[in-house]
mmCIF entry with sequence, helices, sheets and N, C-alpha, C, O atoms, coordinates in Angstrom:
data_MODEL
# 
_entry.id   MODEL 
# 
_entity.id                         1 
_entity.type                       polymer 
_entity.pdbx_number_of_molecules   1 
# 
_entity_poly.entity_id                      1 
_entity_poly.type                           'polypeptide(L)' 
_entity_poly.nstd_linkage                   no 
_entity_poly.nstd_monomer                   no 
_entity_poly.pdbx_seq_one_letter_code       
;(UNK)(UNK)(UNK)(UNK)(UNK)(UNK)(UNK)(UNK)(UNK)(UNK)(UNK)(UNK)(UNK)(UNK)(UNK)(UNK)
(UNK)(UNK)(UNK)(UNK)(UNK)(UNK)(UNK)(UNK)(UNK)(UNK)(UNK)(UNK)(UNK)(UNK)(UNK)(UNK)
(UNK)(UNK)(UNK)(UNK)(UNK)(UNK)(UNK)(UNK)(UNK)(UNK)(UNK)(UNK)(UNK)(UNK)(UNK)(UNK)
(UNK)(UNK)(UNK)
;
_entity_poly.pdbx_seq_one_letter_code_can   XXXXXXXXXXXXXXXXXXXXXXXXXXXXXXXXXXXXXXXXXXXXXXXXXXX 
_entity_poly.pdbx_strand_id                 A 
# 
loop_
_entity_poly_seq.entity_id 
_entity_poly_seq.num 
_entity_poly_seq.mon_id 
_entity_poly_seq.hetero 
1 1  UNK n 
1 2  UNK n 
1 3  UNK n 
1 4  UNK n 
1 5  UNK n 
1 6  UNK n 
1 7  UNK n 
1 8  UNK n 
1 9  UNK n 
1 10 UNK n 
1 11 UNK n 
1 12 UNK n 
1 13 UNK n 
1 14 UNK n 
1 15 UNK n 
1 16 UNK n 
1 17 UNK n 
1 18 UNK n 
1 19 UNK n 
1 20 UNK n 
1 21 UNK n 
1 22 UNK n 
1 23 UNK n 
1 24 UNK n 
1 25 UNK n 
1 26 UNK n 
1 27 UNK n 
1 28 UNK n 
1 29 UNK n 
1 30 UNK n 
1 31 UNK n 
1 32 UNK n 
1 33 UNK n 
1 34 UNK n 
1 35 UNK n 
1 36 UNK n 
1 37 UNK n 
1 38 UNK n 
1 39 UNK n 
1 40 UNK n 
1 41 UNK n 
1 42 UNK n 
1 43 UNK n 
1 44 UNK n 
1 45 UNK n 
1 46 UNK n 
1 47 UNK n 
1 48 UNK n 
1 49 UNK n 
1 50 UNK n 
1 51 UNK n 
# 
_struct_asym.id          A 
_struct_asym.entity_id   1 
# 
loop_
_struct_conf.conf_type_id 
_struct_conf.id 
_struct_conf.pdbx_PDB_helix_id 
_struct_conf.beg_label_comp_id 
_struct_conf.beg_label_asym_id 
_struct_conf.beg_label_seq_id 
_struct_conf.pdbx_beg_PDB_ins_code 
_struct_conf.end_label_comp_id 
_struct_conf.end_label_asym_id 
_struct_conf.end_label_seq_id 
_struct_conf.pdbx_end_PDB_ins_code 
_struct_conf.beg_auth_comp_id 
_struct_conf.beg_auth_asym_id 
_struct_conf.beg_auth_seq_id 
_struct_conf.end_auth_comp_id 
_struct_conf.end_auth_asym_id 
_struct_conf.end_auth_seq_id 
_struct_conf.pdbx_PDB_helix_class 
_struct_conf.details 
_struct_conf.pdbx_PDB_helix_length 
HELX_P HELX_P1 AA1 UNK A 2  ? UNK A 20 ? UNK A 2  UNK A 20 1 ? 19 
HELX_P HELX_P2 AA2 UNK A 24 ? UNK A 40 ? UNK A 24 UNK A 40 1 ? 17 
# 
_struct_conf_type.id          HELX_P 
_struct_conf_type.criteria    ? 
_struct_conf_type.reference   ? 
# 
loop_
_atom_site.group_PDB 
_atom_site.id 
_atom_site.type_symbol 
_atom_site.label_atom_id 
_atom_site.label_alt_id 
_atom_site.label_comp_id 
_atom_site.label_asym_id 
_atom_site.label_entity_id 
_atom_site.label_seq_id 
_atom_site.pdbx_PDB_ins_code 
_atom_site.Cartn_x 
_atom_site.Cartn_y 
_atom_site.Cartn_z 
_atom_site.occupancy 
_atom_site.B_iso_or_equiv 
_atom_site.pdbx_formal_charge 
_atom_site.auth_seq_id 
_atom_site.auth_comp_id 
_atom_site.auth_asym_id 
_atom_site.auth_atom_id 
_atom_site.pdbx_PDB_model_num 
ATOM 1   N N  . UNK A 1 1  ? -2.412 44.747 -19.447 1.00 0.00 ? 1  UNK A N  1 
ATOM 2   C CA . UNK A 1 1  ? -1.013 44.973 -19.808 1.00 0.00 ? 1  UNK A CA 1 
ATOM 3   C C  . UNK A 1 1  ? -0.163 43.749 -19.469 1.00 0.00 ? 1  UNK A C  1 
ATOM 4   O O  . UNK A 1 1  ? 0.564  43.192 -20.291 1.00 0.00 ? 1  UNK A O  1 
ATOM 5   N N  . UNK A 1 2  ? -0.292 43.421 -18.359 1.00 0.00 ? 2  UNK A N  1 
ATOM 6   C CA . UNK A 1 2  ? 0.144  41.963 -17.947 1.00 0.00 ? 2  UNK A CA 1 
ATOM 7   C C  . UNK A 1 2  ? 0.130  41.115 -18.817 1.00 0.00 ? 2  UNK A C  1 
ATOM 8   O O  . UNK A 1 2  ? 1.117  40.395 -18.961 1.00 0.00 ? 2  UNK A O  1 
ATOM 9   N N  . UNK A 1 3  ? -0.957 40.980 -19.600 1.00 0.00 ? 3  UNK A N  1 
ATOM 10  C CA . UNK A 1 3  ? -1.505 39.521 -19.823 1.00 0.00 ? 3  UNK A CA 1 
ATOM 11  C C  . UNK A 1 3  ? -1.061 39.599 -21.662 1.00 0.00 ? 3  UNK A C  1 
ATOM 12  O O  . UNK A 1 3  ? -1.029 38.582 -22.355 1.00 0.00 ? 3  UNK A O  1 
ATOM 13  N N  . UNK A 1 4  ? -0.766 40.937 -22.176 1.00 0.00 ? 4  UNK A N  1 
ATOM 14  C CA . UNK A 1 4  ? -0.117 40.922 -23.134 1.00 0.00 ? 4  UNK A CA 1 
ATOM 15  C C  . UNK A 1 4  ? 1.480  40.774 -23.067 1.00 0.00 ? 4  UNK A C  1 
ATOM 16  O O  . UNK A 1 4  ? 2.120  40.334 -24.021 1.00 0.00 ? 4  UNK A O  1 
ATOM 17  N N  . UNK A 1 5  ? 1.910  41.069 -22.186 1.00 0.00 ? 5  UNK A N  1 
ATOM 18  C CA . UNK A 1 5  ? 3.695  40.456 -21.469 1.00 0.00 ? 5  UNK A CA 1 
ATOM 19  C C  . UNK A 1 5  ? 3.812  39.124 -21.545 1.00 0.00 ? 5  UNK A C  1 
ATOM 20  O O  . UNK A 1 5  ? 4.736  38.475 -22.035 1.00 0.00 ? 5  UNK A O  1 
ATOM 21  N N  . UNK A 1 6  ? 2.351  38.573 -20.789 1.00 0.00 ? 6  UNK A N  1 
ATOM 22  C CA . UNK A 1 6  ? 2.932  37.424 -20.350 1.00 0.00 ? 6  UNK A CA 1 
ATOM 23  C C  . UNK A 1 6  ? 2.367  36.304 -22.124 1.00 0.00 ? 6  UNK A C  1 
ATOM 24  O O  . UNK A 1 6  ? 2.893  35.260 -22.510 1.00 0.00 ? 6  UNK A O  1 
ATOM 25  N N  . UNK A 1 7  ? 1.517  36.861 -22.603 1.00 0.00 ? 7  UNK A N  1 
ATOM 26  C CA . UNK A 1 7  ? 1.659  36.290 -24.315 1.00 0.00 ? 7  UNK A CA 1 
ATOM 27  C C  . UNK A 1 7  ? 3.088  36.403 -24.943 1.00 0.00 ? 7  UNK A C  1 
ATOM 28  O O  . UNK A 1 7  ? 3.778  35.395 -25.098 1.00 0.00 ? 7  UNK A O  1 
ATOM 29  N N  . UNK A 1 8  ? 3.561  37.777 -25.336 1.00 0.00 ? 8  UNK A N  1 
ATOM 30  C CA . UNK A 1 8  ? 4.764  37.698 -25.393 1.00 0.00 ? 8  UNK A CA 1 
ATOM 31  C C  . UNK A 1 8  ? 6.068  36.598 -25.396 1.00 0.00 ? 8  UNK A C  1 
ATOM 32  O O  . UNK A 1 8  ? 6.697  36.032 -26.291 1.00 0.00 ? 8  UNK A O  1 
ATOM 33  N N  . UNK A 1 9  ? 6.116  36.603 -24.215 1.00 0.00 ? 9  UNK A N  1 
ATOM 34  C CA . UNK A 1 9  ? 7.011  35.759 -23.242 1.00 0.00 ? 9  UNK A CA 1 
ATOM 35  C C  . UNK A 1 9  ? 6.725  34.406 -23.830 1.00 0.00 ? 9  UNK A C  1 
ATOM 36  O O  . UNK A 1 9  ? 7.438  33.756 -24.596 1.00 0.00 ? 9  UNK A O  1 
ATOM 37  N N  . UNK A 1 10 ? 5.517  34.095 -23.316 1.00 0.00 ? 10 UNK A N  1 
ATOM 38  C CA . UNK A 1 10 ? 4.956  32.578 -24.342 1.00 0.00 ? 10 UNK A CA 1 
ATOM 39  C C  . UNK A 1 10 ? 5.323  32.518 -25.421 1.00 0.00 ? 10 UNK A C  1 
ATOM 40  O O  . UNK A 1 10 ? 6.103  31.578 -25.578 1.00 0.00 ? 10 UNK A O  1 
ATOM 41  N N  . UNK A 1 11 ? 5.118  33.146 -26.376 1.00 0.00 ? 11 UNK A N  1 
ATOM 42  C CA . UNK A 1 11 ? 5.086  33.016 -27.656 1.00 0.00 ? 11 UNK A CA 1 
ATOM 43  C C  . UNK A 1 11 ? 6.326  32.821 -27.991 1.00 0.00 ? 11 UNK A C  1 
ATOM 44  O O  . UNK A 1 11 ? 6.625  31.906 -28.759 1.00 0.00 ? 11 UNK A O  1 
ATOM 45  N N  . UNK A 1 12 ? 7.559  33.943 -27.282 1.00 0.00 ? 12 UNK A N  1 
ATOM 46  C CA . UNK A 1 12 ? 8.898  33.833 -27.579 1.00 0.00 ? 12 UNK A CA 1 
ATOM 47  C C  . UNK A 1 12 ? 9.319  32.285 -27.186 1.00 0.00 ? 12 UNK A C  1 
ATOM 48  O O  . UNK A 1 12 ? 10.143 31.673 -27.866 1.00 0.00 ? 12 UNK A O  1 
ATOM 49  N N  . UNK A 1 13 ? 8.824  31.838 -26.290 1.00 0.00 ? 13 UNK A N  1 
ATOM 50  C CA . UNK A 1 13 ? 9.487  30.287 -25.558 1.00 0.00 ? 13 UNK A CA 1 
ATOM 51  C C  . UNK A 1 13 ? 8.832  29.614 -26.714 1.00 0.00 ? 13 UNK A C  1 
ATOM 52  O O  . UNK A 1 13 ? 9.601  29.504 -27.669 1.00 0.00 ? 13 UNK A O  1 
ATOM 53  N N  . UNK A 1 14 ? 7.833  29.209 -26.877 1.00 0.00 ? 14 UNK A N  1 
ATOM 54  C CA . UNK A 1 14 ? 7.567  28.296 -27.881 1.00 0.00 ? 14 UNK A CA 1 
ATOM 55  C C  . UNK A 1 14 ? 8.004  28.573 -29.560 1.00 0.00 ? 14 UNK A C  1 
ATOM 56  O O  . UNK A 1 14 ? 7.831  27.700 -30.411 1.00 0.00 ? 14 UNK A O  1 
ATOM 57  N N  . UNK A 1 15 ? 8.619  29.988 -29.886 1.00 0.00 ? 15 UNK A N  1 
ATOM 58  C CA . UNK A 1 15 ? 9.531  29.806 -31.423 1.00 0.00 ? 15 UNK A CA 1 
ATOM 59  C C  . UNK A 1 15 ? 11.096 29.165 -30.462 1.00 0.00 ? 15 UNK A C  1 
ATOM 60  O O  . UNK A 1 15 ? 11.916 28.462 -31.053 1.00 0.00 ? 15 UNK A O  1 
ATOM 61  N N  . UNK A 1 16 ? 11.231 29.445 -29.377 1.00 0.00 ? 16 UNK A N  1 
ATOM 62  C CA . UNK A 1 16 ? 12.868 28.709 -29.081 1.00 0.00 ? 16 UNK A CA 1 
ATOM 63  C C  . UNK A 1 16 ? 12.610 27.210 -29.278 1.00 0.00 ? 16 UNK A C  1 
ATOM 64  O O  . UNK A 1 16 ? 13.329 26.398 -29.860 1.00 0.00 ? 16 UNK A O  1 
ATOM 65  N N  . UNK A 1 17 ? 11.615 27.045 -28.765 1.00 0.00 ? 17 UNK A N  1 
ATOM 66  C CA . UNK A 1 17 ? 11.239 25.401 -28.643 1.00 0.00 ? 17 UNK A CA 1 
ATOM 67  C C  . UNK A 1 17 ? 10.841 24.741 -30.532 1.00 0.00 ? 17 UNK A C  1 
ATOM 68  O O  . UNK A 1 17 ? 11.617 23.998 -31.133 1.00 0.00 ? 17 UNK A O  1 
ATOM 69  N N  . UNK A 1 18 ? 10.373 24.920 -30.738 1.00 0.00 ? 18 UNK A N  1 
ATOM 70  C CA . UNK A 1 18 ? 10.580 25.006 -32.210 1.00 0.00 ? 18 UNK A CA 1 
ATOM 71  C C  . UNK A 1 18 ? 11.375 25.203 -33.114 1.00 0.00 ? 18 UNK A C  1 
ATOM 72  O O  . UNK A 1 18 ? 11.244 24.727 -34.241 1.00 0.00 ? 18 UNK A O  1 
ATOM 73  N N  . UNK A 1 19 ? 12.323 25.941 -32.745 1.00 0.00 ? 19 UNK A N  1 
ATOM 74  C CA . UNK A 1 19 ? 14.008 26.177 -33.354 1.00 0.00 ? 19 UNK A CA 1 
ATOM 75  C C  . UNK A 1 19 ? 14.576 25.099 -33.202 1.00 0.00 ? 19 UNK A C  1 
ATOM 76  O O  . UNK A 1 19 ? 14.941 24.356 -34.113 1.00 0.00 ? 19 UNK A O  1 
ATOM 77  N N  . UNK A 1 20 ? 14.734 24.875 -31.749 1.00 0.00 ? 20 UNK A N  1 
ATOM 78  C CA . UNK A 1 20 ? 15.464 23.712 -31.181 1.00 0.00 ? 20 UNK A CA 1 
ATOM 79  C C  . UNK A 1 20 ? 15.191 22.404 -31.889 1.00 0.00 ? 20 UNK A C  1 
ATOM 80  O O  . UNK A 1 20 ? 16.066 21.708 -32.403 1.00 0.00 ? 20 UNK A O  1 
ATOM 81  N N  . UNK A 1 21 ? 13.550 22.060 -31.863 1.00 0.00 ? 21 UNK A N  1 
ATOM 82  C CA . UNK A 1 21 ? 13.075 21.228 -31.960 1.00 0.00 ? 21 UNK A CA 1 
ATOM 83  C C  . UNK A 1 21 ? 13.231 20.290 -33.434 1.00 0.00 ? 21 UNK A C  1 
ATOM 84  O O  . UNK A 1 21 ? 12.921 19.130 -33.707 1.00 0.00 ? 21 UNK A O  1 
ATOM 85  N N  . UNK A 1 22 ? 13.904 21.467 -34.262 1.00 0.00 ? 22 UNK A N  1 
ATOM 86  C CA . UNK A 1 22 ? 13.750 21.110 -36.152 1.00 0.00 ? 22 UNK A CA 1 
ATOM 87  C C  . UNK A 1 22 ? 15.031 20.975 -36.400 1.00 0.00 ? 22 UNK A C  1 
ATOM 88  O O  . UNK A 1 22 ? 15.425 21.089 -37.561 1.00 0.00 ? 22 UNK A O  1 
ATOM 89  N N  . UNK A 1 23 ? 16.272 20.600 -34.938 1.00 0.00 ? 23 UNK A N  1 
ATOM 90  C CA . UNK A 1 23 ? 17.686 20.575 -35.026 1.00 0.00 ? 23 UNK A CA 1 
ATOM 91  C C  . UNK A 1 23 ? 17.704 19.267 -35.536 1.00 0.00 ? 23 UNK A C  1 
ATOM 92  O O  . UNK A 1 23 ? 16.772 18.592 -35.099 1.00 0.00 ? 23 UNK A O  1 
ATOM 93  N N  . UNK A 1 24 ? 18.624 18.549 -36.493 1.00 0.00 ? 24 UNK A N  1 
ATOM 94  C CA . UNK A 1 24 ? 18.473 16.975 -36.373 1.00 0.00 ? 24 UNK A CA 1 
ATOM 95  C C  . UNK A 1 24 ? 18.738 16.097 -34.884 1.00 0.00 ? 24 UNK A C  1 
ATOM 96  O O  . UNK A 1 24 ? 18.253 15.078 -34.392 1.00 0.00 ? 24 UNK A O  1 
ATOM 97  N N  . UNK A 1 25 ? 19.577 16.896 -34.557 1.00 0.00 ? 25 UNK A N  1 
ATOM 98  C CA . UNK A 1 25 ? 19.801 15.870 -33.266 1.00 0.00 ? 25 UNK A CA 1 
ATOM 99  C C  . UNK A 1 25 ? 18.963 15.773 -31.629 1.00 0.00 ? 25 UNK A C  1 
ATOM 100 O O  . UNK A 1 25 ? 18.841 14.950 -30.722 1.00 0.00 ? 25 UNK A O  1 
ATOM 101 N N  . UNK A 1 26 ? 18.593 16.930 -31.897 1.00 0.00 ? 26 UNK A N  1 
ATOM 102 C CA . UNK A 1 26 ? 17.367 17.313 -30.724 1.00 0.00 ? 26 UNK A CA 1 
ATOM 103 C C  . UNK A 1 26 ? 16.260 16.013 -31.916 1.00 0.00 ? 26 UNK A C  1 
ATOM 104 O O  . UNK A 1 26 ? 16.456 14.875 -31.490 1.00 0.00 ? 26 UNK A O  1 
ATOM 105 N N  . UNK A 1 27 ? 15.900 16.008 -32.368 1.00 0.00 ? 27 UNK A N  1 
ATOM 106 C CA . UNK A 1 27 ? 14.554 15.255 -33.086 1.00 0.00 ? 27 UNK A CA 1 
ATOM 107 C C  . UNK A 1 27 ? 15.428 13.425 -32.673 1.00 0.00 ? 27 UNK A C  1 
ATOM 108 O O  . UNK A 1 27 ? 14.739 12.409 -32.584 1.00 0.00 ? 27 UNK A O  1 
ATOM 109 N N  . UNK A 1 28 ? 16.253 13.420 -32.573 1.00 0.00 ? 28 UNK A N  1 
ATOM 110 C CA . UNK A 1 28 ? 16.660 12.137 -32.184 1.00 0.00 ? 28 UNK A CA 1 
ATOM 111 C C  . UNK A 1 28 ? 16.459 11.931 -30.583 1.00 0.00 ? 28 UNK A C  1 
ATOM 112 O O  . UNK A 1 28 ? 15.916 11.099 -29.856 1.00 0.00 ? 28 UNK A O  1 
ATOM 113 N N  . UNK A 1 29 ? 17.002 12.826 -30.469 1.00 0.00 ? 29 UNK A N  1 
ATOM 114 C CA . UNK A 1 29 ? 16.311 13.076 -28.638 1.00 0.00 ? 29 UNK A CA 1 
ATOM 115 C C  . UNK A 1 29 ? 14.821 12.852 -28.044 1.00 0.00 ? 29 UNK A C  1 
ATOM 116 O O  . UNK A 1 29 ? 14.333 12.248 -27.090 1.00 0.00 ? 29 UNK A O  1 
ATOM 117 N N  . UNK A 1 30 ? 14.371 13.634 -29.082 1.00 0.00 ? 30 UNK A N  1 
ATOM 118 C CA . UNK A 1 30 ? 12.598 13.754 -28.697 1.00 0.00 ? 30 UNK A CA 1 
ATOM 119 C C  . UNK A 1 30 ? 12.066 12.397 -28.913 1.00 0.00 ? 30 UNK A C  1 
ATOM 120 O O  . UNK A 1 30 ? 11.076 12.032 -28.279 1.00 0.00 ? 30 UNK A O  1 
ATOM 121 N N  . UNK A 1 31 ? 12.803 11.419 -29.985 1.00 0.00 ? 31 UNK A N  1 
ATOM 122 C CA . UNK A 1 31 ? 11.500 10.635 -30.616 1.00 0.00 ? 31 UNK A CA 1 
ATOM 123 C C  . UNK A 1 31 ? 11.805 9.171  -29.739 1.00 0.00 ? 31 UNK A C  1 
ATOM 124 O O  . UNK A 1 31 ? 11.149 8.129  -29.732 1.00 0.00 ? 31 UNK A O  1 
ATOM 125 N N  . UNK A 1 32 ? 13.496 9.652  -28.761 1.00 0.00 ? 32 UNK A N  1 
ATOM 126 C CA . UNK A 1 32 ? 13.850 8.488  -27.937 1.00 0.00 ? 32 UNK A CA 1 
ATOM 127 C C  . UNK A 1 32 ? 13.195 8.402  -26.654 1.00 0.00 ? 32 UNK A C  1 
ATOM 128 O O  . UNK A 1 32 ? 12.797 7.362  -26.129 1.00 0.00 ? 32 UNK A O  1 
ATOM 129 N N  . UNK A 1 33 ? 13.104 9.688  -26.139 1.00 0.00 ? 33 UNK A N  1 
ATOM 130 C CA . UNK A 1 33 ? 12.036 10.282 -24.914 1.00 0.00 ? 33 UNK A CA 1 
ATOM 131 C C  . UNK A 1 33 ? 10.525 9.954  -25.208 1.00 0.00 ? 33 UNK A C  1 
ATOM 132 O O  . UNK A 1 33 ? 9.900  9.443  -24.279 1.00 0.00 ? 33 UNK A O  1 
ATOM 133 N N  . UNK A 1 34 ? 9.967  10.151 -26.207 1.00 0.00 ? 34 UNK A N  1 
ATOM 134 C CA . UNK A 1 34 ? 8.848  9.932  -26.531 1.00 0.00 ? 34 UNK A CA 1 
ATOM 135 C C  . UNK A 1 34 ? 8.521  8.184  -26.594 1.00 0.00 ? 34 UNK A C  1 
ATOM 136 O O  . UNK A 1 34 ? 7.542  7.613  -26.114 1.00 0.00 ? 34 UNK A O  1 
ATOM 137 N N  . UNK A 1 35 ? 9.344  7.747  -27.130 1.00 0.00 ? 35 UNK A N  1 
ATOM 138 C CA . UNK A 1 35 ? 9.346  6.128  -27.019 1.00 0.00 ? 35 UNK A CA 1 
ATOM 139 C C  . UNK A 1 35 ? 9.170  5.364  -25.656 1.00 0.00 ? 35 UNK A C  1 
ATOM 140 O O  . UNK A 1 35 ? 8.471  4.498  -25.129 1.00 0.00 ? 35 UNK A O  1 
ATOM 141 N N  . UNK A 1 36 ? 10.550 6.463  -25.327 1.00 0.00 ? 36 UNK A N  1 
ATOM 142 C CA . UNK A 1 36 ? 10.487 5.344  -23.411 1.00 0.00 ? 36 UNK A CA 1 
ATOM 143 C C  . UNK A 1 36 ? 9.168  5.956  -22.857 1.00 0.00 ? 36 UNK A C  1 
ATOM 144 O O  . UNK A 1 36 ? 8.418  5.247  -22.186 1.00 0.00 ? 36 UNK A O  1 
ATOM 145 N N  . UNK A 1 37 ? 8.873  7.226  -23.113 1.00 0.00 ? 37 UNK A N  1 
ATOM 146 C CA . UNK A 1 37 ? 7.198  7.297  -22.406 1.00 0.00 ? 37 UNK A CA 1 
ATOM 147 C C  . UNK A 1 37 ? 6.375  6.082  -22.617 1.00 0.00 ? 37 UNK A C  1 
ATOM 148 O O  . UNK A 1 37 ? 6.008  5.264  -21.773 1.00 0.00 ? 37 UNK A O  1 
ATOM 149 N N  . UNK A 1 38 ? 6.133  6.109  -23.987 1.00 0.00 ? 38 UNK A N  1 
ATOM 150 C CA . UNK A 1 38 ? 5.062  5.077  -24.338 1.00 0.00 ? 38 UNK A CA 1 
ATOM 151 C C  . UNK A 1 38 ? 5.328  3.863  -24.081 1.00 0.00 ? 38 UNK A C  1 
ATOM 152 O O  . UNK A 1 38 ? 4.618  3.026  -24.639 1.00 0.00 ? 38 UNK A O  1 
ATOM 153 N N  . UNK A 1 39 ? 6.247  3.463  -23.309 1.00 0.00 ? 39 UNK A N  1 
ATOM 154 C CA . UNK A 1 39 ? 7.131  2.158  -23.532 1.00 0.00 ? 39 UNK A CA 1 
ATOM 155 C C  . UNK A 1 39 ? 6.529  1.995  -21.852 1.00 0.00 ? 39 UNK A C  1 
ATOM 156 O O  . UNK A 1 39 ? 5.854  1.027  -21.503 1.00 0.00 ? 39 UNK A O  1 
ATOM 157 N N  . UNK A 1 40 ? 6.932  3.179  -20.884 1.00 0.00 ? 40 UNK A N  1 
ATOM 158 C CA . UNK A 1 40 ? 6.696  3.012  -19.566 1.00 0.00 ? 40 UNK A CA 1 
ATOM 159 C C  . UNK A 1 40 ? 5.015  3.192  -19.220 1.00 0.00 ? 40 UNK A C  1 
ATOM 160 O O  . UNK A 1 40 ? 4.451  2.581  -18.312 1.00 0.00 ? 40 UNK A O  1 
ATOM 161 N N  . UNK A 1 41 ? 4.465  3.995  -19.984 1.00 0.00 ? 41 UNK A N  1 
ATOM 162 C CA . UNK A 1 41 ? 2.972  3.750  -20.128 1.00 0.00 ? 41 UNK A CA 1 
ATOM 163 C C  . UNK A 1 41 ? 2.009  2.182  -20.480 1.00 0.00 ? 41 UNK A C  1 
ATOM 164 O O  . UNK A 1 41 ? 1.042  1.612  -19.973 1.00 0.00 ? 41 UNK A O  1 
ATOM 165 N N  . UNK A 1 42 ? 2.771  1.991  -21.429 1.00 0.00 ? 42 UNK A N  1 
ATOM 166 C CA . UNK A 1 42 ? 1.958  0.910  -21.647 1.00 0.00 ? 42 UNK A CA 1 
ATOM 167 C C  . UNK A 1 42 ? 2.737  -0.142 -21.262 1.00 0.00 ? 42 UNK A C  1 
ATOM 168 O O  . UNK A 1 42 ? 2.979  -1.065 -22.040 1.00 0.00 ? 42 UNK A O  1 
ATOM 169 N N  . UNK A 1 43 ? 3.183  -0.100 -20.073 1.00 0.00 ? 43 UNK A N  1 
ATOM 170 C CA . UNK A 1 43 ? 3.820  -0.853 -18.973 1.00 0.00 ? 43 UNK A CA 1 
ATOM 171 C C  . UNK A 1 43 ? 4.986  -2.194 -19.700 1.00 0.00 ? 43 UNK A C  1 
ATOM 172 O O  . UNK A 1 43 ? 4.877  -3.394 -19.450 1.00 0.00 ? 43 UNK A O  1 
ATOM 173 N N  . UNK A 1 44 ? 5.929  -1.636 -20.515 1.00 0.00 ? 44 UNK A N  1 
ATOM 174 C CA . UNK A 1 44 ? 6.121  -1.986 -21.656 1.00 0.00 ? 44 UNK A CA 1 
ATOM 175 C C  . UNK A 1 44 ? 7.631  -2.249 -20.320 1.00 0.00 ? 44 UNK A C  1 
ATOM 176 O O  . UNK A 1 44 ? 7.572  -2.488 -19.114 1.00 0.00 ? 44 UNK A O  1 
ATOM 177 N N  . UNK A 1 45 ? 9.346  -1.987 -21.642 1.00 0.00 ? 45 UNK A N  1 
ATOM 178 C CA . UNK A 1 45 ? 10.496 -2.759 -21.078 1.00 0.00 ? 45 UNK A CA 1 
ATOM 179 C C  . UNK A 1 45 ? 10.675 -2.043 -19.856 1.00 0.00 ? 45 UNK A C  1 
ATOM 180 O O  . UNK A 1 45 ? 10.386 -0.856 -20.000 1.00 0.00 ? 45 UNK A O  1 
ATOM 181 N N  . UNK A 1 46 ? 11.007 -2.311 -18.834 1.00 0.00 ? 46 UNK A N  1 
ATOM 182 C CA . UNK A 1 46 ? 11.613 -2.239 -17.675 1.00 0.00 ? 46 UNK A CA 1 
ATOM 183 C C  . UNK A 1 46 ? 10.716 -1.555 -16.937 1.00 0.00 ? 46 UNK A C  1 
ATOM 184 O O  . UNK A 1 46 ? 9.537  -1.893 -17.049 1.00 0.00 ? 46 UNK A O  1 
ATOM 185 N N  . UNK A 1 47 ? 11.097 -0.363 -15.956 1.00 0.00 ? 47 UNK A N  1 
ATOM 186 C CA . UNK A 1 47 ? 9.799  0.132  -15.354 1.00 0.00 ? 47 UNK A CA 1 
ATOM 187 C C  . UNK A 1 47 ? 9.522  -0.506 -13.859 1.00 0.00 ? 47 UNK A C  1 
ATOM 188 O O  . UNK A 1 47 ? 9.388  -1.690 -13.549 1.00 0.00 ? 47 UNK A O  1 
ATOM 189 N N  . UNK A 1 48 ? 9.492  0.386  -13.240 1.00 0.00 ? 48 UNK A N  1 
ATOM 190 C CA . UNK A 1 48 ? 8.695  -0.316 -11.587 1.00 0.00 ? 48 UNK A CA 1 
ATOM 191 C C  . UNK A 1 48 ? 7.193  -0.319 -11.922 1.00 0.00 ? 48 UNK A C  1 
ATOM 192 O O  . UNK A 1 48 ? 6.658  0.790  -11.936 1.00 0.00 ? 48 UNK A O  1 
ATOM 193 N N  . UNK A 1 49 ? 6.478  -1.323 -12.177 1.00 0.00 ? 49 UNK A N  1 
ATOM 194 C CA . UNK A 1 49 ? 5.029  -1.452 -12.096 1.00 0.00 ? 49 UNK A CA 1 
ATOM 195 C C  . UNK A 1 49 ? 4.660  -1.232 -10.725 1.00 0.00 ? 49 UNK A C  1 
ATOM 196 O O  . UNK A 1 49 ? 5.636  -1.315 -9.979  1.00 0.00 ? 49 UNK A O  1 
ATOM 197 N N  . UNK A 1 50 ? 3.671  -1.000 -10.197 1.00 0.00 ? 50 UNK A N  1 
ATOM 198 C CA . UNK A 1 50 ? 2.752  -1.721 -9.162  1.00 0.00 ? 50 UNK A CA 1 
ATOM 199 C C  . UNK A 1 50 ? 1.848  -2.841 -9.109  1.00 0.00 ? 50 UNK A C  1 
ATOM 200 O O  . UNK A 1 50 ? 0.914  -2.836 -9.912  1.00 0.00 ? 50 UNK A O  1 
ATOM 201 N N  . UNK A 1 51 ? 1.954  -3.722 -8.370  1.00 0.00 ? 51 UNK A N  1 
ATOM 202 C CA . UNK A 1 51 ? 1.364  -5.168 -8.376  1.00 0.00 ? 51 UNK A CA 1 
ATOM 203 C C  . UNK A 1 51 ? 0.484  -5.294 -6.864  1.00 0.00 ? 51 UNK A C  1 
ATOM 204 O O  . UNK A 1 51 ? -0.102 -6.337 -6.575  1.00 0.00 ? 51 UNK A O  1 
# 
């Protein structure tokens, strides 16, 4: 019984996240966040490295 609640619950968060996600201006958000990831990953502009 639990474990069909807690699907539920999931399922509902990820259509919010998906709503959100197909807003134009949230998608400007994501793809700027997603950039500086890859940017700080591949030890790219700015960033505290370790040396």
């Amino acid at each position: 019984m639990a474990g069909m609640i807690r699907k539920l619950l999931i399922s509902g968060v990820a259509s919010k996240v998906v709503q959100e996600a197909r807003k134009p201006h949230n998608q400007a958000k994501i793809k700027k966040a997603f950039a500086d990831f890859q940017a700080k990953r591949s030890g790219g502009k700015g960033g505290t490295g370790r040396h």
